[in-house]
C-alpha positions as CSV (number, residue, x, y, z in Angstrom):
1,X,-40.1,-22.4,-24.2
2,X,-41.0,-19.2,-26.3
3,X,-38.4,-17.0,-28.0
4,X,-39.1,-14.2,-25.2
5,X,-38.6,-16.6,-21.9
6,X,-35.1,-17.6,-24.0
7,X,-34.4,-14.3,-24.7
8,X,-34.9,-13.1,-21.0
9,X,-32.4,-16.1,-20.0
10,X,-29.6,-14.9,-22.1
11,X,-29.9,-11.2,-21.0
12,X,-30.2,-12.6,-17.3
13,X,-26.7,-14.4,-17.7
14,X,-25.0,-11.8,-19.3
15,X,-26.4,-9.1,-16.9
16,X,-25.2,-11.7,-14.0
17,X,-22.1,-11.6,-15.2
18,X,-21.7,-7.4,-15.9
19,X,-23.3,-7.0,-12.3
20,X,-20.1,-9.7,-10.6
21,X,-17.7,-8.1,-12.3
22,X,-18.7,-4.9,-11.6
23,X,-18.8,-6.0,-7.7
24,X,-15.9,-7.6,-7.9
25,X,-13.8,-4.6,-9.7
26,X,-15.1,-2.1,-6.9
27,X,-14.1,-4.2,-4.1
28,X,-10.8,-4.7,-5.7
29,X,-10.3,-1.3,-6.3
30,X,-11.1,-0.5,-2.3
31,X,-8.6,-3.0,-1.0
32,X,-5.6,-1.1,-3.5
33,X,-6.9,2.3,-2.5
34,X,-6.3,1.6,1.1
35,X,-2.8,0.2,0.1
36,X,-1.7,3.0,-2.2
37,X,-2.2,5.5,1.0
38,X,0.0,3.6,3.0
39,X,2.2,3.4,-0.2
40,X,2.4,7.3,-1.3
41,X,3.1,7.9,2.5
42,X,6.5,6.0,2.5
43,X,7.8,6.8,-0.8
44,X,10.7,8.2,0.8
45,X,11.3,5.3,2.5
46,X,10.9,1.1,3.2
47,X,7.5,0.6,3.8
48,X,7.7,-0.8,7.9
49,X,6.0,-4.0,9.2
50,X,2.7,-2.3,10.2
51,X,2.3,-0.3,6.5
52,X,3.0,-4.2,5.0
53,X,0.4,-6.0,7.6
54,X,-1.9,-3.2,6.4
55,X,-1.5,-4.0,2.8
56,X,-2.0,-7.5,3.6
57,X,-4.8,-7.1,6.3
58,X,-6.5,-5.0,3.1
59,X,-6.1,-7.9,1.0
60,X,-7.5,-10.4,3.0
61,X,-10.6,-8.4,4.3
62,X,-11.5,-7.9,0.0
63,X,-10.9,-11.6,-0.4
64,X,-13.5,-12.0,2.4
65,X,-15.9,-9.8,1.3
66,X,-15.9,-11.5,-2.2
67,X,-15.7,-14.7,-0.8
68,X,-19.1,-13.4,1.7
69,X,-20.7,-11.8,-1.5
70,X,-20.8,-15.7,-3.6
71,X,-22.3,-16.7,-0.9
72,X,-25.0,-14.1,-0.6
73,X,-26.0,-15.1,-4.2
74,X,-26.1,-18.8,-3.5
75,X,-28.6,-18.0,-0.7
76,X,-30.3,-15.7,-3.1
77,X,-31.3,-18.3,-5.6
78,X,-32.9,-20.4,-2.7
């Protein structure tokens, strides 16, 4: 291996793991904007069974998505 094929590996792995976080941040940041809505909505009040299975439902669809996005990558690599 030559100093330019190890150099490429480290800026690969460190550009691997910018580009996940960076996914992972923006899905994160979907599923709490959704959740905030329902939250500013019902300051004035409890938040009611739907607004909570919302939040939840949010939650879960994000932890999907990540979830579907690893395994996009592992097929990538194939």
């Amino acid at each position: 291996m030559n100093a330019n094929q190890i150099i490429n590996m480290i800026i690969r792995m460190f550009m691997r793991r910018g580009i996940n976080a960076g996914i992972n941040k923006g899905v994160d940041m979907m599923a709490k904007r959704k959740s905030k809505q329902v939250q500013n909505d019902a300051q004035d009040r409890p938040l009611t069974q739907d607004e909570k299975d919302m939040i939840r439902e949010g939650k879960m669809s994000a932890d999907r998505a990540k979830k579907n996005i690893r395994m996009m990558r592992r097929i990538g690599r194939f």
